[in-house]
Kinemage of the C-alpha trace (Angstrom):
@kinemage 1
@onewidth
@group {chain A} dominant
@subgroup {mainchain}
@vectorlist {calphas} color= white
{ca unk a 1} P 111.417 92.582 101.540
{ca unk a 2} L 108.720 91.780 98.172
{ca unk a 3} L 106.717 89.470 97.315
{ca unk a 4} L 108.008 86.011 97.598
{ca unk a 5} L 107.574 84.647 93.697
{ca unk a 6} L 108.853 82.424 91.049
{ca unk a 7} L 108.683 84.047 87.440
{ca unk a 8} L 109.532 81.600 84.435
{ca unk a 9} L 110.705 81.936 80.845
{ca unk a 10} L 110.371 79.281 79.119
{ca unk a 11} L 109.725 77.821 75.645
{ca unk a 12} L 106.461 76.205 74.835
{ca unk a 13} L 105.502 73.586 72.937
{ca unk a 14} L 105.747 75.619 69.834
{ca unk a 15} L 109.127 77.354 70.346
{ca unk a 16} L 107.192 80.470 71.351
{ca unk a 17} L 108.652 81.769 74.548
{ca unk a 18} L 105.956 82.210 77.469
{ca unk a 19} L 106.612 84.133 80.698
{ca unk a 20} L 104.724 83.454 83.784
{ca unk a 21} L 104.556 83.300 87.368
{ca unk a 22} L 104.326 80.698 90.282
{ca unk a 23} L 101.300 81.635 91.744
{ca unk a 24} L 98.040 80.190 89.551
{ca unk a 25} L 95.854 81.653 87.081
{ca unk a 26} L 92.999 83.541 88.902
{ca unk a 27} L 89.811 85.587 87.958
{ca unk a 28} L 89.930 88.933 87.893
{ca unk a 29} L 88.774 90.496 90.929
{ca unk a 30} L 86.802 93.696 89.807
{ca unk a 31} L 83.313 94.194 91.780
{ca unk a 32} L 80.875 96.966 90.915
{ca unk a 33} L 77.268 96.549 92.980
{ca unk a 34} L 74.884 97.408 89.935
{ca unk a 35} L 76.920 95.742 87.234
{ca unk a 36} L 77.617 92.622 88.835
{ca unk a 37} L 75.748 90.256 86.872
{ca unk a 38} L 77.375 91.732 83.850
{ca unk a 39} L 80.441 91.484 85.216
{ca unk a 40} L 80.419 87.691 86.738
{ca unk a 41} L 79.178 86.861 83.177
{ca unk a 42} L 81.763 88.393 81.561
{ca unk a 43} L 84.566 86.981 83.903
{ca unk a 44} L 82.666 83.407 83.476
{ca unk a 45} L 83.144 84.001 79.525
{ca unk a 46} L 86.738 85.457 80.220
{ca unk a 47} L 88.272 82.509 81.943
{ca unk a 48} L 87.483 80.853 78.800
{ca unk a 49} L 91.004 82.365 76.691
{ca unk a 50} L 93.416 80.132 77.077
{ca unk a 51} L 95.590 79.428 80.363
{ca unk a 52} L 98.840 80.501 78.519
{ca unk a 53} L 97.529 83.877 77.561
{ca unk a 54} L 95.583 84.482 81.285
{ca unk a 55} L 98.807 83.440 82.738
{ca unk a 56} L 101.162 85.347 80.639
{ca unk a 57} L 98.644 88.558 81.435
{ca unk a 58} L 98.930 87.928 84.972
{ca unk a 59} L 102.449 87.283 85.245
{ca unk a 60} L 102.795 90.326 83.854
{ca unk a 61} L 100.714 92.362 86.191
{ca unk a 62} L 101.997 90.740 89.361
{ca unk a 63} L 105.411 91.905 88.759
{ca unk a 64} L 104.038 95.611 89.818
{ca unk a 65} L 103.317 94.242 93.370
{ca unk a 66} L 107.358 93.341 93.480
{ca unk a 67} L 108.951 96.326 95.772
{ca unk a 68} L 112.669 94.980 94.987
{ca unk a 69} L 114.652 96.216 92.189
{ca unk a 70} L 115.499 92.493 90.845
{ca unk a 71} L 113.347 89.814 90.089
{ca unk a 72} L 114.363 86.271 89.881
{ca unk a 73} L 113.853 84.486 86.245
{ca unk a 74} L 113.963 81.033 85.749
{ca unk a 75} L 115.100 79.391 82.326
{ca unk a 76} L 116.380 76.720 80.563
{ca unk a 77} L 119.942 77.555 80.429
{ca unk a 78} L 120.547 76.406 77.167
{ca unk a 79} L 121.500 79.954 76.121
{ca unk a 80} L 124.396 81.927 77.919
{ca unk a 81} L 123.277 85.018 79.872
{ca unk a 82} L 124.074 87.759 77.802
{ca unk a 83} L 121.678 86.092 75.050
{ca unk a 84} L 118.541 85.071 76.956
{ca unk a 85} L 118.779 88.897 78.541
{ca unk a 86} L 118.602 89.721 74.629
{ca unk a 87} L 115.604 87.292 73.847
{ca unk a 88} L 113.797 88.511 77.228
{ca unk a 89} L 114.209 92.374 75.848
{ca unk a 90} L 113.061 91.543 72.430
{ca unk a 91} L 110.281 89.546 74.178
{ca unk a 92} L 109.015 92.811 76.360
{ca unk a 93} L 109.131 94.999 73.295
{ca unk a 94} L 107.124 92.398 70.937
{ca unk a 95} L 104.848 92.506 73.980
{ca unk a 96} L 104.391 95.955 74.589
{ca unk a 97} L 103.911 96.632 70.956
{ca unk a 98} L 100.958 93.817 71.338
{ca unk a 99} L 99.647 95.126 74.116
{ca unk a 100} L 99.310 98.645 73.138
{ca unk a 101} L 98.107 97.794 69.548
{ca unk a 102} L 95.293 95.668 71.672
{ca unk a 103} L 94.533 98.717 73.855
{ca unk a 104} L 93.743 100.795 70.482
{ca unk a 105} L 91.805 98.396 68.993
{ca unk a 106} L 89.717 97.428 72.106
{ca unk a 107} L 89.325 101.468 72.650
{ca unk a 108} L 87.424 101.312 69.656
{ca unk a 109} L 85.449 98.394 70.007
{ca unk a 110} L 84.325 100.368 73.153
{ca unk a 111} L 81.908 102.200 72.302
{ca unk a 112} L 80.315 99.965 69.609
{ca unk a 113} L 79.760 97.759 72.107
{ca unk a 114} L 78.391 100.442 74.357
{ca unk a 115} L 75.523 99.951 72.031
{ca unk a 116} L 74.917 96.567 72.870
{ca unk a 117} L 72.936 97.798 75.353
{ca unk a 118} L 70.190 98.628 73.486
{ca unk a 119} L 69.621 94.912 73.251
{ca unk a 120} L 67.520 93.608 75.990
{ca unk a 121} L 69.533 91.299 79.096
{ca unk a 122} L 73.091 92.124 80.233
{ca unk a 123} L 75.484 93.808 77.692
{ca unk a 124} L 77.905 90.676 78.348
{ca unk a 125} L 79.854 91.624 74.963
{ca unk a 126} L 80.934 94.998 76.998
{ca unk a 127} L 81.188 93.594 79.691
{ca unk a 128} L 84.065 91.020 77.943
{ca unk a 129} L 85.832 93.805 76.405
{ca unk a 130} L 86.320 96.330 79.251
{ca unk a 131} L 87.553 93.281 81.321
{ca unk a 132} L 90.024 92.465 78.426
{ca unk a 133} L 90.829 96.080 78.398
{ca unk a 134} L 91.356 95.791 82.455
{ca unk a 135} L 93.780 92.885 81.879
{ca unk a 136} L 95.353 94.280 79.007
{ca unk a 137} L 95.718 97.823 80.877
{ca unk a 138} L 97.485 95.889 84.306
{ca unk a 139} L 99.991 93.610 82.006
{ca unk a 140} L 101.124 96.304 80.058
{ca unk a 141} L 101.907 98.528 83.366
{ca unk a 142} L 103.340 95.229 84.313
{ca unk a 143} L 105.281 95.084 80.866
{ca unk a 144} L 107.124 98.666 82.094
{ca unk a 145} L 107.723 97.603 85.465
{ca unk a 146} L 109.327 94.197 84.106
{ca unk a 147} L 111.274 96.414 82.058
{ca unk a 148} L 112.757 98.461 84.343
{ca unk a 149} L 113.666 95.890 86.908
{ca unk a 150} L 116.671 94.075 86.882
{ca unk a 151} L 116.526 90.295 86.162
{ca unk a 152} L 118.351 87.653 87.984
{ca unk a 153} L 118.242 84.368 85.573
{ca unk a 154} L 118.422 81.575 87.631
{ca unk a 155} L 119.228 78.075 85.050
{ca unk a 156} L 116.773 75.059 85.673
{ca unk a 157} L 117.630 71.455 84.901
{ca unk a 158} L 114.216 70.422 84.386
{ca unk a 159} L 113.605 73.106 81.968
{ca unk a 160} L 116.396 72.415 79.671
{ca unk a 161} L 115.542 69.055 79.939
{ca unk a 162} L 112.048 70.499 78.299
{ca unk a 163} L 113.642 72.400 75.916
{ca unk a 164} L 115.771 69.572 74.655
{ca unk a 165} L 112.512 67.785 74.348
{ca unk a 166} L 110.568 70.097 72.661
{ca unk a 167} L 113.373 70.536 69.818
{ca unk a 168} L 113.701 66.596 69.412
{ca unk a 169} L 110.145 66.522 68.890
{ca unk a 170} L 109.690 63.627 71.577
{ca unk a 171} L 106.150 63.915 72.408
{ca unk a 172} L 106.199 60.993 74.719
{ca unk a 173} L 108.618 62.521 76.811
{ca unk a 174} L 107.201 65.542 77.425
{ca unk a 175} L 103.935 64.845 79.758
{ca unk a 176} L 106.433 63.123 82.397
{ca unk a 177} L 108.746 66.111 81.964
{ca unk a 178} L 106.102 68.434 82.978
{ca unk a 179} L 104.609 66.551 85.588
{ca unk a 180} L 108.199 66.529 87.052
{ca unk a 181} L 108.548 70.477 86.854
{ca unk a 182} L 105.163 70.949 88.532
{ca unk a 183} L 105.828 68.888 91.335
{ca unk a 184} L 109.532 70.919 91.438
{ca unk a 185} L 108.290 74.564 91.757
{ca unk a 186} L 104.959 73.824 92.752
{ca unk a 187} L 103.199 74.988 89.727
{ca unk a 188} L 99.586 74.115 88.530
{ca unk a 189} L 98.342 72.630 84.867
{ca unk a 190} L 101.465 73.565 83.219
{ca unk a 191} L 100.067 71.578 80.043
{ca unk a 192} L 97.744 74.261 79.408
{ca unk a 193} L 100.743 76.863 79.710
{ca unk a 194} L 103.251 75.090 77.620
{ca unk a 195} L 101.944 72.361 76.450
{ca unk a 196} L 98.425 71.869 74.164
């Protein structure tokens, strides 16, 4: 049997549609023993992107550690099967398009920023980019994997109940609505994930 975790497809607070996982945003665990002040600066300045991209990246990454062929994929509801499988496809192949234009560019930046180095203290600047390359590098493997897999949508009150709000433009409903779907599935500052 896999891993044992929720993945979510949701709409945010813009109508953009965010995919993410149960388990919470977490730094990026890479540890080399000469670079390591580089690299705990550049995970320091990392953390800093915003918890709806870092949790989109690692959703995407964790669904490589799944050994089953169908992963479970919570959502509104508010859209029959056969047309949230449709927004879910168009939403890997936006992403992998992203991700692979981000790869190029980054692989470019690369060595410019290799050059950094000539300026005295830690190259934090390369440092940054190779771990943005890193995450970009493990979500789009992620991106194929999620592809491949089958997905199991799974409709959740609460998020429709989101949704709805979100579309009605009801700002004062939605911080109870999301306190509610954190306490449901257990998640973690879903505000910063969906929310402003």
């Amino acid at each position: 049997m896999g891993i044992t975790m929720e993945f979510f497809f949701i709409q945010d607070y813009q109508r953009n549609y965010r995919f993410f996982s149960s388990e919470p945003v977490q730094n990026i665990q890479v540890k080399f023993t000469r670079l390591e002040e580089l690299w705990m600066k550049a995970k320091q300045k990392l953390m800093l992107l915003p918890k709806r991209i870092l949790a989109q990246e690692q959703a995407f990454s964790r669904v490589r550690k799944f050994e089953d062929d169908t992963i479970l994929i919570y959502h509104s509801g508010r859209l029959e099967e056969k047309k949230i499988r449709r927004r879910l496809f168009l939403f890997i192949q936006k992403q992998r398009t992203t991700h692979t234009l981000f790869l190029i560019g980054e692989a470019i930046l690369l060595p410019v920023s290799g050059l950094m180095a000539l300026v005295p203290g830690p190259n934090v600047f390369f440092g940054v980019l190779a771990l943005i390359m890193l995450t970009h590098w493990q979500a789009l493997r992620g991106i194929t994997s999620l592809s491949r897999k089958k997905h199991r949508f799974i409709p959740a009150l609460s998020f429709e109940e989101w949704e709805m709000a979100v579309n009605s433009r009801s700002e004062a409903e939605l911080p109870p609505i999301l306190d509610k779907i954190e306490k449901e599935y257990h998640l973690k500052e879903l505000r910063k994930v969906l929310f402003r």
